[in-house]
PAPA-915709 format. One record per residue: residue in three letters; residue number from 1; x, y, z of N, C-alpha, C, O in turn. Coordinates in steps of 0.2 Angstrom, whole numbers, m for minus. Example, Ala and Ser with C-alpha at 12.3 -4.5 7.8 and 13.67 -1.06 7.14 Angstrom:
2
<nudo code="ALA" pos="1" n_u="66" n_v="m28" n_w="39" ca_u="62" ca_v="m22" ca_w="39" c_u="66" c_v="m16" c_w="39" o_u="71" o_v="m17" o_w="42"/>
<nudo code="SER" pos="2" n_u="64" n_v="m11" n_w="35" ca_u="68" ca_v="m5" ca_w="36" c_u="64" c_v="0" c_w="39" o_u="67" o_v="6" o_w="40"/>
//
This chain:
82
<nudo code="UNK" pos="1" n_u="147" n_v="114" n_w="m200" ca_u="148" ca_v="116" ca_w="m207" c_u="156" c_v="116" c_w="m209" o_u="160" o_v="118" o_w="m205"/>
<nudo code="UNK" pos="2" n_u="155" n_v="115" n_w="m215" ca_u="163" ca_v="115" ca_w="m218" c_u="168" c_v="123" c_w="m218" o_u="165" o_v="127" o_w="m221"/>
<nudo code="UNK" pos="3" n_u="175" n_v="124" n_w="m216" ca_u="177" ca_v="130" ca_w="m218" c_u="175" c_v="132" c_w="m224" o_u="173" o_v="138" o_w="m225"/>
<nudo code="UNK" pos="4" n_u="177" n_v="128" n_w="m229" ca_u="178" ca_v="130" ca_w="m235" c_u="171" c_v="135" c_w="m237" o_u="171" o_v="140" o_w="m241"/>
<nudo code="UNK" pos="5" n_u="165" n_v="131" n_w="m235" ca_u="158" ca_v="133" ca_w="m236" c_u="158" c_v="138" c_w="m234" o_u="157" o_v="142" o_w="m239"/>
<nudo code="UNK" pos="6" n_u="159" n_v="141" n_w="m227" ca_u="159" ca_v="146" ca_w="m222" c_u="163" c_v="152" c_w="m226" o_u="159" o_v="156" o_w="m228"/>
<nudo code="UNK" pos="7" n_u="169" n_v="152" n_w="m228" ca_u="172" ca_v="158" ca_w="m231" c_u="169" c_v="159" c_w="m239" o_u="168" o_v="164" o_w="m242"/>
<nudo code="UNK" pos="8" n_u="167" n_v="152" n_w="m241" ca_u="165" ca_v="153" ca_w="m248" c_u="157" c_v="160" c_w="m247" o_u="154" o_v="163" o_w="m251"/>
<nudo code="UNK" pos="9" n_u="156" n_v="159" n_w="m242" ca_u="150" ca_v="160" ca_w="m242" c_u="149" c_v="168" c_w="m239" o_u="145" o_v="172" o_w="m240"/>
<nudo code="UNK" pos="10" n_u="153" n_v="168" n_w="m235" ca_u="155" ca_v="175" ca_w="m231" c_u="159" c_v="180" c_w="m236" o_u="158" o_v="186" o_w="m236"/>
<nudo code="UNK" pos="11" n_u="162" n_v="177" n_w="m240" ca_u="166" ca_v="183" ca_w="m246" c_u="160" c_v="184" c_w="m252" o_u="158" o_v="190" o_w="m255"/>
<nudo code="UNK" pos="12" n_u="159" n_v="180" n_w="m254" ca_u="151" ca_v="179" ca_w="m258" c_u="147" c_v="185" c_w="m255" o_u="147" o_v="190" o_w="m258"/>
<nudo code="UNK" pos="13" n_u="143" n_v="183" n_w="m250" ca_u="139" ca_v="189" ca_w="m248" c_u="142" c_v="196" c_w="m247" o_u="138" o_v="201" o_w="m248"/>
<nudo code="UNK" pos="14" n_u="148" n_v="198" n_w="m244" ca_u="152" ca_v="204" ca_w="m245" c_u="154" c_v="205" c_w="m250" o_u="153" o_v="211" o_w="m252"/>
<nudo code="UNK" pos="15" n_u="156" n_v="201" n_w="m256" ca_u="156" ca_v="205" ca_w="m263" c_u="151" c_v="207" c_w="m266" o_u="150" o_v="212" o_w="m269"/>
<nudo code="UNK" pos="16" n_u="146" n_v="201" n_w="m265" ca_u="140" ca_v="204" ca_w="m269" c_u="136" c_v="212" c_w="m267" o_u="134" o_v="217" o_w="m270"/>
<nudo code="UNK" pos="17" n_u="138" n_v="211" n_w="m257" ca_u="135" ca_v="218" ca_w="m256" c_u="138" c_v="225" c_w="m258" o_u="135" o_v="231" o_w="m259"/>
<nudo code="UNK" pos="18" n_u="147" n_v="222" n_w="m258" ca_u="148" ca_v="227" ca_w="m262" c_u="147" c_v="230" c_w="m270" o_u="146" o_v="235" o_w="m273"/>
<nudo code="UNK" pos="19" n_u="147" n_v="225" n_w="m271" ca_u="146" ca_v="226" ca_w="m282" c_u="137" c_v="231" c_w="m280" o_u="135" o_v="236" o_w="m282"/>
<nudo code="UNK" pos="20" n_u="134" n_v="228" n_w="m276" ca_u="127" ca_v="230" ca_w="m276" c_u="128" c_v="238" c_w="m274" o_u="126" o_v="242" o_w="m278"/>
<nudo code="UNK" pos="21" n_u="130" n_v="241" n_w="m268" ca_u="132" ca_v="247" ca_w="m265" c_u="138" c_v="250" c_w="m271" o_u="141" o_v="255" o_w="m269"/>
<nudo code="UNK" pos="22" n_u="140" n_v="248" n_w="m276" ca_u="144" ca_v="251" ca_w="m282" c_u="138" c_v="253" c_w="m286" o_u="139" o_v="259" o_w="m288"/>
<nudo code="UNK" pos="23" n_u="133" n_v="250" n_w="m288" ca_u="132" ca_v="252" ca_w="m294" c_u="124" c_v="256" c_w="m290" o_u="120" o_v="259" o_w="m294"/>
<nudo code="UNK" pos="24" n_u="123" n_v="255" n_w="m285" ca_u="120" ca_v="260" ca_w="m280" c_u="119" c_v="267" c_w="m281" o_u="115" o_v="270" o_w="m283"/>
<nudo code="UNK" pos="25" n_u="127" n_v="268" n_w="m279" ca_u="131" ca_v="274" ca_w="m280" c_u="133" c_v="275" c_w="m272" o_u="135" o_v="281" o_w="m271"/>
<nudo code="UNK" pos="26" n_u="131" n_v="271" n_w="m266" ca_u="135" ca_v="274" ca_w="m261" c_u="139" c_v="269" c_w="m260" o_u="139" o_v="264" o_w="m258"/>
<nudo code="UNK" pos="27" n_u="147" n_v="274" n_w="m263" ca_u="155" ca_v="272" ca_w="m263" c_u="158" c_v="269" c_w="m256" o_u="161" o_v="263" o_w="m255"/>
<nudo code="UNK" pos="28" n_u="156" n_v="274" n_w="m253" ca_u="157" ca_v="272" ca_w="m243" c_u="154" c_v="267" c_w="m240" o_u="156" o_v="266" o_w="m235"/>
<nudo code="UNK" pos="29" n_u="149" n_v="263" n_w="m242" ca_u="146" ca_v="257" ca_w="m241" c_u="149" c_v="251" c_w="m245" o_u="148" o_v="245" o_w="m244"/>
<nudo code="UNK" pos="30" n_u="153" n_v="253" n_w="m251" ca_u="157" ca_v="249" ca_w="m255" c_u="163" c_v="245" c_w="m254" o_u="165" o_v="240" o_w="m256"/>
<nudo code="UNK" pos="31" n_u="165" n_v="253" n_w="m250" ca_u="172" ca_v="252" ca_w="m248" c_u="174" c_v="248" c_w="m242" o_u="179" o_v="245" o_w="m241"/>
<nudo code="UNK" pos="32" n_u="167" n_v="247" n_w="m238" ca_u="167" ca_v="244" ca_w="m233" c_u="166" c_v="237" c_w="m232" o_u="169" o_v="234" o_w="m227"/>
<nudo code="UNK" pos="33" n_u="161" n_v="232" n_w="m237" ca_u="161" ca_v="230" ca_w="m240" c_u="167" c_v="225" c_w="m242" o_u="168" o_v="219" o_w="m241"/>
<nudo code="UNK" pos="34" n_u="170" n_v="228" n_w="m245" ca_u="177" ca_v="226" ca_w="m250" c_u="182" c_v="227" c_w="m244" o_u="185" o_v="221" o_w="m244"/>
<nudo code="UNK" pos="35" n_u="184" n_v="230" n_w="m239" ca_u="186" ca_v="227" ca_w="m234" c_u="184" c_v="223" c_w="m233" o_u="188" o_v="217" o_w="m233"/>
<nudo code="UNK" pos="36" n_u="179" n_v="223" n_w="m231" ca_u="176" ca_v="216" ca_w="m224" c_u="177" c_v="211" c_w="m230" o_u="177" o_v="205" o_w="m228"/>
<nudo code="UNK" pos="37" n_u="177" n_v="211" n_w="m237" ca_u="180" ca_v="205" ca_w="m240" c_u="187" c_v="203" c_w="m241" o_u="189" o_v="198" o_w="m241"/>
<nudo code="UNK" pos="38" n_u="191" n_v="209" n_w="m241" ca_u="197" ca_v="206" ca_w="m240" c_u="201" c_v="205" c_w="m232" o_u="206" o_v="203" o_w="m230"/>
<nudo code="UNK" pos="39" n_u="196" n_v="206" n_w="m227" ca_u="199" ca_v="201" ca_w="m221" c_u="195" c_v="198" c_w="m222" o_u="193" o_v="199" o_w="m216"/>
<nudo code="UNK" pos="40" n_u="191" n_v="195" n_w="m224" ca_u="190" ca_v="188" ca_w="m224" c_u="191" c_v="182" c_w="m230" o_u="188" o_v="177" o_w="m230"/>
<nudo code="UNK" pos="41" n_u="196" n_v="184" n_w="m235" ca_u="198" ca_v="182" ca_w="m237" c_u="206" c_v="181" c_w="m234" o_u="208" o_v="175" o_w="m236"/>
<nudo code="UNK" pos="42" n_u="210" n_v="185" n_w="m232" ca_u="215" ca_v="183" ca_w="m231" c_u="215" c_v="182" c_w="m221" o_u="220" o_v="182" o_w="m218"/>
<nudo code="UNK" pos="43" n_u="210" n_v="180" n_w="m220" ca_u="211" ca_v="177" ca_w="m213" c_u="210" c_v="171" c_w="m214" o_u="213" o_v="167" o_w="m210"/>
<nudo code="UNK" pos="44" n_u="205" n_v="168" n_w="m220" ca_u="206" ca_v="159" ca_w="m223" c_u="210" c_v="157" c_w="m226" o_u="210" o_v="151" o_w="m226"/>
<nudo code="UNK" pos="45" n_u="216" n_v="163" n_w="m230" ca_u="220" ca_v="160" ca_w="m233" c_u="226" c_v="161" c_w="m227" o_u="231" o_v="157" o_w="m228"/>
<nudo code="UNK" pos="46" n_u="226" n_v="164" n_w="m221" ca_u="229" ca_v="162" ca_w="m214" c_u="228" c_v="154" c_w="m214" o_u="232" o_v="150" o_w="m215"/>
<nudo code="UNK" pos="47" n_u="221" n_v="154" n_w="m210" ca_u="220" ca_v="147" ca_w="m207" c_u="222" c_v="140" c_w="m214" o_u="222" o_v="134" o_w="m213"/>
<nudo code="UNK" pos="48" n_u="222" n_v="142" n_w="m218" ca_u="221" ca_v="135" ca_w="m225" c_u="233" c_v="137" c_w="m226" o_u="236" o_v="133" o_w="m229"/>
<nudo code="UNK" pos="49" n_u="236" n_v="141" n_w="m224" ca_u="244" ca_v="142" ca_w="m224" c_u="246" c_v="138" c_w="m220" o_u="249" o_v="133" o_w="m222"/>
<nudo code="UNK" pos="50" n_u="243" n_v="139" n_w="m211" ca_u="244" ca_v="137" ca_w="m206" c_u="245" c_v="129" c_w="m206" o_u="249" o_v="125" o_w="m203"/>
<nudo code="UNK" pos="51" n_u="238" n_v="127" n_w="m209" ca_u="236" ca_v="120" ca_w="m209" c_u="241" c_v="114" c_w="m211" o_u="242" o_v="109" o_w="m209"/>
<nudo code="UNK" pos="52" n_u="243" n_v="119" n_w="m219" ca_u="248" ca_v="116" ca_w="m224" c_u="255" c_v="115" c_w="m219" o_u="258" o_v="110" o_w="m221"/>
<nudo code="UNK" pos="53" n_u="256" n_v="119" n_w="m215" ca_u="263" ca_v="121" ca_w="m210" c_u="267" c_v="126" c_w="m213" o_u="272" o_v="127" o_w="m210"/>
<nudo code="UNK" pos="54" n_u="263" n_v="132" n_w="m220" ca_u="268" ca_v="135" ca_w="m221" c_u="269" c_v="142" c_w="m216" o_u="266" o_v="147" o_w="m218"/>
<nudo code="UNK" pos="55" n_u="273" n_v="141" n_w="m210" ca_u="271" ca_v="146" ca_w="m204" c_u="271" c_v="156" c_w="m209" o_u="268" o_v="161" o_w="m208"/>
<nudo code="UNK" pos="56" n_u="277" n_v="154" n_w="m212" ca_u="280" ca_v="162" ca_w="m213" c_u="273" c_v="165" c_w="m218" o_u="270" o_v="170" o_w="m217"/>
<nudo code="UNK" pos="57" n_u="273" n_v="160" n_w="m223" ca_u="264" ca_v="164" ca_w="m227" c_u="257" c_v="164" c_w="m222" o_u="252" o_v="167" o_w="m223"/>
<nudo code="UNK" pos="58" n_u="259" n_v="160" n_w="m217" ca_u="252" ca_v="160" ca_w="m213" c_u="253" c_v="167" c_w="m208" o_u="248" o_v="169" o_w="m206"/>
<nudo code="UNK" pos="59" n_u="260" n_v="168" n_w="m206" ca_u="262" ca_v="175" ca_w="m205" c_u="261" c_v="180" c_w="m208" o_u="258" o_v="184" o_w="m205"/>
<nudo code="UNK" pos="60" n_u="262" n_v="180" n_w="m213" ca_u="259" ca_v="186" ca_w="m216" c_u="252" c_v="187" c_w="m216" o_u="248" o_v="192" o_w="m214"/>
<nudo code="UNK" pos="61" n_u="250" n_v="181" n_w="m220" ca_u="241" ca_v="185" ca_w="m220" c_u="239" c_v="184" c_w="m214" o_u="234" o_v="188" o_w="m214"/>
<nudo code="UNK" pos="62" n_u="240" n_v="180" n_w="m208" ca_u="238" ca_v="183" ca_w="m203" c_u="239" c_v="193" c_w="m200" o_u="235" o_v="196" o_w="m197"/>
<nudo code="UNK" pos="63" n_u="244" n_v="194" n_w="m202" ca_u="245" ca_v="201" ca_w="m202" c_u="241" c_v="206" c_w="m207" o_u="239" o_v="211" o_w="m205"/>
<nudo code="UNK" pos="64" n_u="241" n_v="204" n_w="m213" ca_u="235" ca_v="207" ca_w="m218" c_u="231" c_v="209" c_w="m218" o_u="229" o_v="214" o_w="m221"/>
<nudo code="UNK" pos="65" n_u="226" n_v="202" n_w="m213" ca_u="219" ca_v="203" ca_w="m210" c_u="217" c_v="206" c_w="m206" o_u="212" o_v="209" o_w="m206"/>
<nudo code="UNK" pos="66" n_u="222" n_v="207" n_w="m201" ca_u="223" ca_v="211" ca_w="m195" c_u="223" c_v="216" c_w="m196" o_u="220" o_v="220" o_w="m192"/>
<nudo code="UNK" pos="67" n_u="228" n_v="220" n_w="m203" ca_u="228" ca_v="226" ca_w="m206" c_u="221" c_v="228" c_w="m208" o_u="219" o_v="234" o_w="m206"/>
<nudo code="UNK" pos="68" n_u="217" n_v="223" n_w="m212" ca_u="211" ca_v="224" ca_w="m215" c_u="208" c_v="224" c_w="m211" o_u="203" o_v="227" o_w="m213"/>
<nudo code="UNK" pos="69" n_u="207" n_v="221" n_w="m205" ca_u="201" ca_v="222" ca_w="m201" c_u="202" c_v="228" c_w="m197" o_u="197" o_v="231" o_w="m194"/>
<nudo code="UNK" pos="70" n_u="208" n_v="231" n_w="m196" ca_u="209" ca_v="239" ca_w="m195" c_u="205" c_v="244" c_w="m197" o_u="202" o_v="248" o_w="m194"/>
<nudo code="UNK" pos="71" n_u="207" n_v="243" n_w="m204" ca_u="205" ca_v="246" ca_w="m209" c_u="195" c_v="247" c_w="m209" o_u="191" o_v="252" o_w="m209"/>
<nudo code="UNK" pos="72" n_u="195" n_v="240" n_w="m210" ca_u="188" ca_v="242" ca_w="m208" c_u="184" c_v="244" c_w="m201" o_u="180" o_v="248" o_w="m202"/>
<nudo code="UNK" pos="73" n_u="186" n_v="243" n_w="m197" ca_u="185" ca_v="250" ca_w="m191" c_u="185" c_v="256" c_w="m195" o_u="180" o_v="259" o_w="m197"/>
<nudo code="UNK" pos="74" n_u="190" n_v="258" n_w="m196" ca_u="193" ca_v="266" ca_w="m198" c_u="187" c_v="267" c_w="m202" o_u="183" o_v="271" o_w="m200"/>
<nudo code="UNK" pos="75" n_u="185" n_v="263" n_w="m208" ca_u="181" ca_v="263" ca_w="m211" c_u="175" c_v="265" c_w="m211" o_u="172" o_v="269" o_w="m215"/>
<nudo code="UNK" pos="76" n_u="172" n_v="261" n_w="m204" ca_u="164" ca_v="260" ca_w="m202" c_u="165" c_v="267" c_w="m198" o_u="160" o_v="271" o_w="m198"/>
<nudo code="UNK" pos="77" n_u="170" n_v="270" n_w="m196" ca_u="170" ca_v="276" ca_w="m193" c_u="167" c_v="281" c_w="m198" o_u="161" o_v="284" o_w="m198"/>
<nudo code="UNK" pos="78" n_u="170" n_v="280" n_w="m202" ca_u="170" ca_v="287" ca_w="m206" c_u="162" c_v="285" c_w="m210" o_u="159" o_v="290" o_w="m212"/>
<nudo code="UNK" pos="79" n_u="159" n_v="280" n_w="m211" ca_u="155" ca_v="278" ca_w="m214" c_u="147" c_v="284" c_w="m206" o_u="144" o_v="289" o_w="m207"/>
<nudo code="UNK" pos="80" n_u="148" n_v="279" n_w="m201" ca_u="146" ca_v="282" ca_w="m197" c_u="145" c_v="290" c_w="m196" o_u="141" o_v="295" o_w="m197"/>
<nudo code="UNK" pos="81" n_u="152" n_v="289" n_w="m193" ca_u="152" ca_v="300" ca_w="m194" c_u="151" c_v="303" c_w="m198" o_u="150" o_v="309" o_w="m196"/>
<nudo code="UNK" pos="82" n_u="151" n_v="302" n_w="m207" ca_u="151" ca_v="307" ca_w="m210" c_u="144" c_v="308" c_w="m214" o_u="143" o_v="313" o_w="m217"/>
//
């Protein structure tokens, strides 16, 4: 399968799950969501910088995602425990 598919299609179902878990009303399932959309978003706009050769932007968002994929841990935590 193509990258482009694969991310098109992984951000797609994390937003829609979030828009859906917004208008729900459970926020905590929203928030988690929209993370898991923004590291996968900026983990392909990693691989698609890298590709190009641009190292220093592919530095960053490699760093971004890793932020965000933090984040959601912290996230699923508090989701979980509370």
């Amino acid at each position: 399968m193509n990258e482009k598919v694969i991310s098109l299609t992984l951000v797609t179902i994390s937003s829609l799950l979030a828009l859906y878990f917004v208008i729900v009303g459970n926020f905590e399932l929203a928030v988690l969501f929209l993370t898991i959309m923004f590291t996968f978003t900026n983990f392909f706009r990693y691989r698609s910088f890298q590709q190009k050769g641009m190292e220093k932007e592919a530095k960053w968002m490699r760093n971004t995602a890793f932020f965000f994929g933090l984040l959601v841990l912290v996230v699923l935590y508090i989701v979980v425990a509370g």
